[in-house]
C-alpha positions, 0 to 999 in steps of 0.5 A: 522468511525463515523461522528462528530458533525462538520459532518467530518469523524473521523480519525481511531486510526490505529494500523499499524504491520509489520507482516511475512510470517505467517501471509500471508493468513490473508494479502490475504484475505485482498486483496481479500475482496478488489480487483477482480480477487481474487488471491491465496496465492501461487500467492503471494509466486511466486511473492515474489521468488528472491525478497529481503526485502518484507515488510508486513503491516496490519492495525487493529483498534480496533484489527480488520484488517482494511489494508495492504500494501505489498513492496519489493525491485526493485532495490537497492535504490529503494522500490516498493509498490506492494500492498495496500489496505484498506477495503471499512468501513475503508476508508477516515479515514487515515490508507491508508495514516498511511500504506504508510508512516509506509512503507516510514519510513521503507524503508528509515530506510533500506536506500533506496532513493526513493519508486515508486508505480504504480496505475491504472488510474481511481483509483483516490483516490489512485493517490490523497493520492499519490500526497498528500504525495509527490510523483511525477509522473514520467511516465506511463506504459501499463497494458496488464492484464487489458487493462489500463494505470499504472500512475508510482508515485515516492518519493525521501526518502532521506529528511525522 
């Protein structure tokens, strides 16, 4: 990311892959140079047991991972994004919003109708990047693991 003459962020010219099952371990590490606790990558696999159609994204510009998103379906007209993250150098460069629109068109290519997210309450940019791409907000839940409400964000796929 470098600042233009205008003093602007200049947008990353992100390459976004769906990866699969083998690449898993480099999509966790992702995740663990970007969130606390750390998770194993067994977690993930348990997570992923009974669920269908789980989408892997990885972000790299210039051949560096930069991102990733994780989905699956929660219901069948409904995609989830599980996960979503954007390494700390890379950020307020557009990948985060190049990641959730490369998973919106997917899911609306597997014919979903809509794809919910659920986002922490003090992580404001992600709730920013949400309503900025047109998700509503469709209600809150309790998060027991961490002691916080989730703001549940919704997006109607159908005029995609």
């Amino acid at each position: 990311m470098t600042a233009t003459e205008s003093g602007s962020l200049a947008m990353a010219d992100a390459v976004i892959d769906v990866v699969g099952p083998d690449d898993l371990p480099a999509v966790v590490d992702l995740y663990n140079q970007i969130f606390r606790p750390s998770r194993s990558i067994e977690s993930f696999r348990r997570r992923y047991v009974g669920r269908h159609n789980i989408l892997q994204l990885m972000a790299r510009v210039n051949d560096k991972p930069a991102g990733f998103f994780l989905g699956f379906e929660l219901k069948p007209d409904t995609f989830f994004a599980w996960f979503y993250g954007v390494l700390p150098e890379f950020r307020r460069s557009g990948i985060g919003s190049q990641l959730m629109e490369a998973a919106q068109s997917w899911a609306a290519q597997h014919e979903y109708e809509s794809i919910r997210l659920e986002c922490h309450n003090q992580h404001r940019p992600m709730l920013h990047l949400a309503i900025v791409l047109g998700y509503d907000i469709v209600g809150i839940r309790w998060d027991a693991d961490r002691g916080a409400n989730l703001v549940i964000c919704e997006k109607s796929l159908t005029a995609i």
